[in-house]
C-alpha positions as CSV (number, residue, x, y, z in Angstrom):
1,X,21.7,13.0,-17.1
2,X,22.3,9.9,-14.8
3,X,25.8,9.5,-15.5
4,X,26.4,13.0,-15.1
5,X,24.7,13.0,-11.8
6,X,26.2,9.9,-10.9
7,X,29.5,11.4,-12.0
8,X,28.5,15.1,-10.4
9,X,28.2,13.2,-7.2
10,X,31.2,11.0,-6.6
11,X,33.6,14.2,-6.9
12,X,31.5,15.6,-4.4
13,X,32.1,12.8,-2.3
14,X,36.0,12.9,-2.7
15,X,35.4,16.0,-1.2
16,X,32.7,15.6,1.2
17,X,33.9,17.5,3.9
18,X,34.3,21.0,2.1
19,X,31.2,20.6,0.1
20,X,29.6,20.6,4.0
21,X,31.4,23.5,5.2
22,X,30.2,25.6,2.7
23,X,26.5,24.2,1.9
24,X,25.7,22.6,5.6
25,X,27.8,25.2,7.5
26,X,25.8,25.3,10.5
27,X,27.1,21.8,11.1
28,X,30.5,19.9,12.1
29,X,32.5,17.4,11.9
30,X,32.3,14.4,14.6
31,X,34.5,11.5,13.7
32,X,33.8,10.1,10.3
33,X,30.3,12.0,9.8
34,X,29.5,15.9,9.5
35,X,26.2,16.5,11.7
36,X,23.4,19.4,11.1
37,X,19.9,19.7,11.5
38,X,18.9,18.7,8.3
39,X,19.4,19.3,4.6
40,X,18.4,23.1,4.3
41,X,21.6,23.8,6.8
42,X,19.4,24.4,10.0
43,X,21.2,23.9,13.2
44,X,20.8,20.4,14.6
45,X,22.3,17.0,14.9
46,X,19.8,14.5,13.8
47,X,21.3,14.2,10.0
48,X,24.8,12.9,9.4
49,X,26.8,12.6,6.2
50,X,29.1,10.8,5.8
51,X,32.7,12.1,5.2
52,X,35.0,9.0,4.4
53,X,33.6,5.3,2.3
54,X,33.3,4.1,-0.6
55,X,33.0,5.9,-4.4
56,X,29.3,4.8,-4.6
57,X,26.6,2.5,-3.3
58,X,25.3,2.7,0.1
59,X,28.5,3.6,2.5
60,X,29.6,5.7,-0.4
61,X,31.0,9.3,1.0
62,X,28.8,12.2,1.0
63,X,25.8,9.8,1.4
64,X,23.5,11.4,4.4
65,X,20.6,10.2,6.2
66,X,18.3,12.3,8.6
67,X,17.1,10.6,11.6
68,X,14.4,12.8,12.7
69,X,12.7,12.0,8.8
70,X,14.0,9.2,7.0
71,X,15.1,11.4,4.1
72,X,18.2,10.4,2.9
73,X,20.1,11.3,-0.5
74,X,23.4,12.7,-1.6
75,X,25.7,16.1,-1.5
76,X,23.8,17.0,-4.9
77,X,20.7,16.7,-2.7
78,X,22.4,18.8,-0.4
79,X,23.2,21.4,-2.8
80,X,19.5,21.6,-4.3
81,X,18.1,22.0,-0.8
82,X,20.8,24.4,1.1
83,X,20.5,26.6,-2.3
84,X,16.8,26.3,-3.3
85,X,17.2,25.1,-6.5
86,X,14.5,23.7,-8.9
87,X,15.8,22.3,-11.9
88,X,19.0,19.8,-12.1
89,X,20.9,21.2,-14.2
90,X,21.4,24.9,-11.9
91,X,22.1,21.6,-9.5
92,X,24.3,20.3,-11.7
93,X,25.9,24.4,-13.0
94,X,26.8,24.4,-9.1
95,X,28.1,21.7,-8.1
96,X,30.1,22.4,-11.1
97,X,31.1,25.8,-10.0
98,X,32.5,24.2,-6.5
99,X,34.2,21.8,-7.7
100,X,35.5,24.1,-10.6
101,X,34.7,22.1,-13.2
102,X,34.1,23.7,-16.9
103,X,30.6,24.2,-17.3
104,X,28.7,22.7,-20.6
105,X,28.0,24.2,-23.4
106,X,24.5,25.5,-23.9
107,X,22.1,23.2,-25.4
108,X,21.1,24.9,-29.0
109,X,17.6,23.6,-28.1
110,X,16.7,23.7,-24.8
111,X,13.7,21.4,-23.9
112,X,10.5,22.8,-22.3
113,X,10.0,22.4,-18.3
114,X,7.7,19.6,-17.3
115,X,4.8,20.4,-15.6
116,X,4.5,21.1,-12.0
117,X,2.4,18.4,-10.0
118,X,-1.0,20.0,-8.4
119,X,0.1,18.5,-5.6
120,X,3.8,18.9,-4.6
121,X,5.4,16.1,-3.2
122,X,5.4,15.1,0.0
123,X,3.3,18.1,0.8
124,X,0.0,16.9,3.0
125,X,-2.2,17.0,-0.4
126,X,-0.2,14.9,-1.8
127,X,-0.4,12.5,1.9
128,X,-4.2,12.8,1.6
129,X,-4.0,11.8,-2.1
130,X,-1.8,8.5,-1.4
131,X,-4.2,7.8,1.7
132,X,-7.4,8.2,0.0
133,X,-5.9,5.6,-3.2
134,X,-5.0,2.9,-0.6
135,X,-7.6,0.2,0.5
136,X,-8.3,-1.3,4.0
137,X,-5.9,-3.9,5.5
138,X,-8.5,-6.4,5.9
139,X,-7.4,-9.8,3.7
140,X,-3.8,-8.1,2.3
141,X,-0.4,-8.8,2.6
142,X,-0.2,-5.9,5.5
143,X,-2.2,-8.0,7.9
144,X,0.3,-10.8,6.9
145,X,3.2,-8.3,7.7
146,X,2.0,-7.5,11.4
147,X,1.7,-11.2,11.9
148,X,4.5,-12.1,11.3
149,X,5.9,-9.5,13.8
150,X,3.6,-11.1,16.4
151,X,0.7,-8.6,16.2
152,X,-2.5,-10.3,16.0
153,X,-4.8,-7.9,17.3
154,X,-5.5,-5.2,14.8
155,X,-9.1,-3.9,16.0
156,X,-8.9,0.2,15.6
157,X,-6.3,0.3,13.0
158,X,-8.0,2.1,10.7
159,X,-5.3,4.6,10.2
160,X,-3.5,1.6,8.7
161,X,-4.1,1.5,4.8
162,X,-2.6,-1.3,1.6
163,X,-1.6,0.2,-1.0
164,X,-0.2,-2.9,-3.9
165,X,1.9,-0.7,-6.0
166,X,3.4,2.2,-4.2
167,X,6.0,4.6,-5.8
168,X,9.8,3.9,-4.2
169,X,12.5,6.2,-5.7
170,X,15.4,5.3,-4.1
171,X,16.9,8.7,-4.5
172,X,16.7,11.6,-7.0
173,X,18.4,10.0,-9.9
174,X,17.0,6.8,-10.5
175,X,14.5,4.8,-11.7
176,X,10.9,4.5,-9.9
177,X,10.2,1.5,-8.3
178,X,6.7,-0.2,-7.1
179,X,6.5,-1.8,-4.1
180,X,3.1,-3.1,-1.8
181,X,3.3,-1.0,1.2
182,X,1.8,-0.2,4.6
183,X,0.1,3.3,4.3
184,X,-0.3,5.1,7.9
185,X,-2.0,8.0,8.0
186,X,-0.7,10.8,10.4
187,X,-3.2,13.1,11.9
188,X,-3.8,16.5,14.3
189,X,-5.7,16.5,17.2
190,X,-8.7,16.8,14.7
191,X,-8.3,13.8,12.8
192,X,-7.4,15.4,10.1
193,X,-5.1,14.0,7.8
194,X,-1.3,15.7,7.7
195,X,1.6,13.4,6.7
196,X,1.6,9.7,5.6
197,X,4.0,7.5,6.1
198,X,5.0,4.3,3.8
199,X,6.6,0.4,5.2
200,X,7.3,-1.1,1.7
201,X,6.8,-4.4,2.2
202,X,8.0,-8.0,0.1
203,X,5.4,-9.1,-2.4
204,X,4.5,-12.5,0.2
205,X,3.9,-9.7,3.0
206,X,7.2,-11.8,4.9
207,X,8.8,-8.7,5.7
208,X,9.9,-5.5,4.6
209,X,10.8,-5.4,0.4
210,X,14.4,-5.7,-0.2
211,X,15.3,-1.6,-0.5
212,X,17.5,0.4,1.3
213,X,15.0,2.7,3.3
214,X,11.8,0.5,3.4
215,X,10.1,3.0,5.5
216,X,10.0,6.9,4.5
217,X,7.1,10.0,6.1
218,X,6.0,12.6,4.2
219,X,3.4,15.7,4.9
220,X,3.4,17.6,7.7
221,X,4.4,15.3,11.0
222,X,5.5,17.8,13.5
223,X,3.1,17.5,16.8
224,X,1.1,14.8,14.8
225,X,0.8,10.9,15.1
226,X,-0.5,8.0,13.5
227,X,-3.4,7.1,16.0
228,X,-5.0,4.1,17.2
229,X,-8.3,5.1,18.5
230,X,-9.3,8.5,20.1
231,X,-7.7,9.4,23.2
232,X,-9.3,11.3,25.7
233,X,-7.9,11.1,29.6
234,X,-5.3,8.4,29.1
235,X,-3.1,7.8,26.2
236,X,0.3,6.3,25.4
237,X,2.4,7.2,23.0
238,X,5.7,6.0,21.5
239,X,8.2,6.2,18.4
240,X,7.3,3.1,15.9
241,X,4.1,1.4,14.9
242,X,5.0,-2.0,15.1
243,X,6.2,-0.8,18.9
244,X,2.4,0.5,19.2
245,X,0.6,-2.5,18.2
246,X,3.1,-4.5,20.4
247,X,1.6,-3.0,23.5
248,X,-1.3,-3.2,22.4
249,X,-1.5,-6.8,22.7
250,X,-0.8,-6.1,26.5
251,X,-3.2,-3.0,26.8
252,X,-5.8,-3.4,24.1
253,X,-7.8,-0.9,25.0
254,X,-5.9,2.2,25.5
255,X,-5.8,5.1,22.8
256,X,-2.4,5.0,21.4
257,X,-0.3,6.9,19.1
258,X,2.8,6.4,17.0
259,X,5.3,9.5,16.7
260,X,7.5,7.8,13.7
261,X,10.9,9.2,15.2
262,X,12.4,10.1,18.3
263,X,12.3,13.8,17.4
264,X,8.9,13.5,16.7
265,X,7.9,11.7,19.9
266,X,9.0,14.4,22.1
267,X,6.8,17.0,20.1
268,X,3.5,15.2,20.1
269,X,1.1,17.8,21.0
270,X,-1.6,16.6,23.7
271,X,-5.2,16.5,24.3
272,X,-7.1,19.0,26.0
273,X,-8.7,16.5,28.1
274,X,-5.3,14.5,28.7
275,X,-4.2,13.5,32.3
276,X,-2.4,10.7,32.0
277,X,0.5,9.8,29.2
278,X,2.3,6.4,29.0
279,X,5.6,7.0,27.2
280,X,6.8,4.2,25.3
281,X,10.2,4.1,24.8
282,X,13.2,2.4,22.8
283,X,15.9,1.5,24.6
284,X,18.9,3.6,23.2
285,X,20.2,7.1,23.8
286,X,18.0,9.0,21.2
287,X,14.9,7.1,22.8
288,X,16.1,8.3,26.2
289,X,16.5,11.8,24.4
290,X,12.4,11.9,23.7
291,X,11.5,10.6,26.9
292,X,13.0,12.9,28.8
293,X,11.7,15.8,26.2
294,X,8.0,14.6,26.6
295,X,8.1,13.9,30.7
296,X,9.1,17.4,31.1
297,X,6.8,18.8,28.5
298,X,4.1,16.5,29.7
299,X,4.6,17.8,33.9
300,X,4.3,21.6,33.1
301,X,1.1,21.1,31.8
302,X,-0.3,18.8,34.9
303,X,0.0,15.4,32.7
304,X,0.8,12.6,34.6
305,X,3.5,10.7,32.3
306,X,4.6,7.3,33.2
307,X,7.5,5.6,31.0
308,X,7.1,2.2,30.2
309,X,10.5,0.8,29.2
310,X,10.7,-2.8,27.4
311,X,13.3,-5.6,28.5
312,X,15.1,-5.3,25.3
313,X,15.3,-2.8,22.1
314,X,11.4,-2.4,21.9
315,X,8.2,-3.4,22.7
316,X,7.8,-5.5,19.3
317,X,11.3,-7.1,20.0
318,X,9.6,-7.7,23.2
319,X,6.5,-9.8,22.0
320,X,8.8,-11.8,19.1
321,X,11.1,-12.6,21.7
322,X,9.7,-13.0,24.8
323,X,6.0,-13.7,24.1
324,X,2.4,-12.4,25.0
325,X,2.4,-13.4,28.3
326,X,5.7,-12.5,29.3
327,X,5.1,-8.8,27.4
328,X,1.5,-8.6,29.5
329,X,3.2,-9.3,32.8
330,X,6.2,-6.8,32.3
331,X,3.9,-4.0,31.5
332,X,1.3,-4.7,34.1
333,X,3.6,-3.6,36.2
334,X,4.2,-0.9,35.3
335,X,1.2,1.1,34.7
336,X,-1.2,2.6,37.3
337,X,-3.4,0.2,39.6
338,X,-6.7,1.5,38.2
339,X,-5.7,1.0,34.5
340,X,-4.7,-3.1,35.2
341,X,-8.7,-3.8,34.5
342,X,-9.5,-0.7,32.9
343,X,-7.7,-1.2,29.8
344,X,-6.0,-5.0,30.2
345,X,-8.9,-6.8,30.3
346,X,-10.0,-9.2,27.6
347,X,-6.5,-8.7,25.7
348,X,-5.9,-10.6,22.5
């Protein structure tokens, strides 16, 4: 089956931009990439595939990668998800049928379906499931991780889980992989327990392990965040959580709460008691994007939002680069008088 997949998918590639006008039609072409919403053919721009590279590996064509998510695969992803299909081999029948291929002969025997999972996955079950397995941070490789990033103060990060041997797949096809990872748990406005997303890390917690998308989300993340403790009248939020914990090195004691994307960030859905929202932002276009998304959502509904922008990329970039001291002094700044002492004192 993984060399007719493999085999499957490279025609599709030689053809990557037909297989998109008919499976990812509300999409089009700009430059070397076809952009849509995402991989069940909704309108939108924040997945690109890529119409011209290699025959396979990484830059192969008809590889795509969704910004808003993470999710990335191939056009035999594309098929399953723009069609609804289950099983690989009605994948498989057509992919066949578009490229117009012969189709197999049927197997005398066919084998029995495997059982379904009780918890489909990368449903918010199955999020609560890899939460609740993972163990506290305290004495792993993940505290090693943020260290090494410069974040040394980790006090209210208890939506920040270690899990030693979390499931990587790099796509539909191949073998599963374990990895250590960095388990964050995204929540509602009730603390309850949505999505999850995974850092896989290197075994010596140095940096992230050596795959091609370390970091993935699953569950339900619209409107949620991973949260670093409870916000009531003043809260900042931004995309990553490395950039979260960065400023909080400068502002230690302000709720916090990290979006995961850019598209996600300018849906985060706010307190009732809310009146004032820090908006962290990366400095490029699809940060920029968010910003202005949240500031606007933020003023109809009488919230004060204030954008702290960092000297370089991020806010993490910031602290590795620059240093506490310089990070504490830019943002100082940059906030409201009254929340210097409120919420800079005694910073780690």
């Amino acid at each position: 089956m993984a060399r007719d997949a493999s085999d499957l998918a490279q025609r599709l590639g030689r053809n990557a931009e037909a297989v998109c006008r008919e499976y990812l039609s509300n999409g089009r072409r700009e430059g070397r990439y076809w952009l849509v919403g995402d991989v069940q053919n909704n309108p939108g721009r924040s997945m690109f595939v890529r119409l011209k590279g290699t025959e396979s590996g990484k830059g192969a064509a008809g590889k795509w990668t969704d910004a808003a998510t993470g999710d990335h695969g191939d056009l035999l992803d594309v098929i399953r998800e723009s069609c609804g299909l289950l099983d690989f081999k009605d994948v498989a029948d057509e992919a066949r049928r578009f490229l117009s291929l012969p189709q197999p002969e049927p197997d005398p025997q066919p084998r029995p379906r495997p059982r379904p999972s009780s918890a489909p996955a990368g449903s918010p079950e199955s999020a609560r499931r890899l939460v609740s397995m993972s163990q506290p941070i305290t004495g792993t490789i993940v505290e090693t991780y943020l260290r090494k990033r410069g974040i040394t103060a980790l006090h209210g990060t208890g939506a920040l889980r270690f899990h030693p041997r979390c499931y990587y797949r790099p796509d539909s096809y191949s073998p599963t992989e374990t990895w250590p990872a960095m388990i964050a748990s995204v929540t509602d406005l009730d603390n309850r327990i949505t999505g999850a997303h995974r850092t896989w890390l290197s075994p010596d917690g140095s940096g992230k392990a050596p795959i091609d998308t370390p970091r993935r989300a699953m569950g339900d993340l619209l409107g949620n965040a991973v949260r670093f403790d409870r916000a009531t009248q003043v809260m900042a939020a931004g995309e990553g959580i490395e950039t979260m914990l960065s400023l909080r090195m400068a502002l230690p004691h302000m709720p916090m709460v990290a979006a995961l994307s850019a598209a996600h960030l300018a849906a985060i859905l706010f307190p009732a008691t809310l009146r004032r929202l820090y908006i962290a932002r990366d400095d490029d276009l699809a940060g920029d994007n968010a910003m202005a998304s949240l500031v606007e959502r933020a003023q109809a509904v009488g919230i004060e939002a204030i954008t702290l922008s960092p000297r370089l990329g991020d806010f993490n970039e910031d602290l590795r680069t620059l240093g506490i001291d310089a990070l504490r002094a830019a943002v100082r700044v940059q906030i409201a008088p009254e929340d210097v002492a409120r919420f800079m004192q005694m910073a780690a």
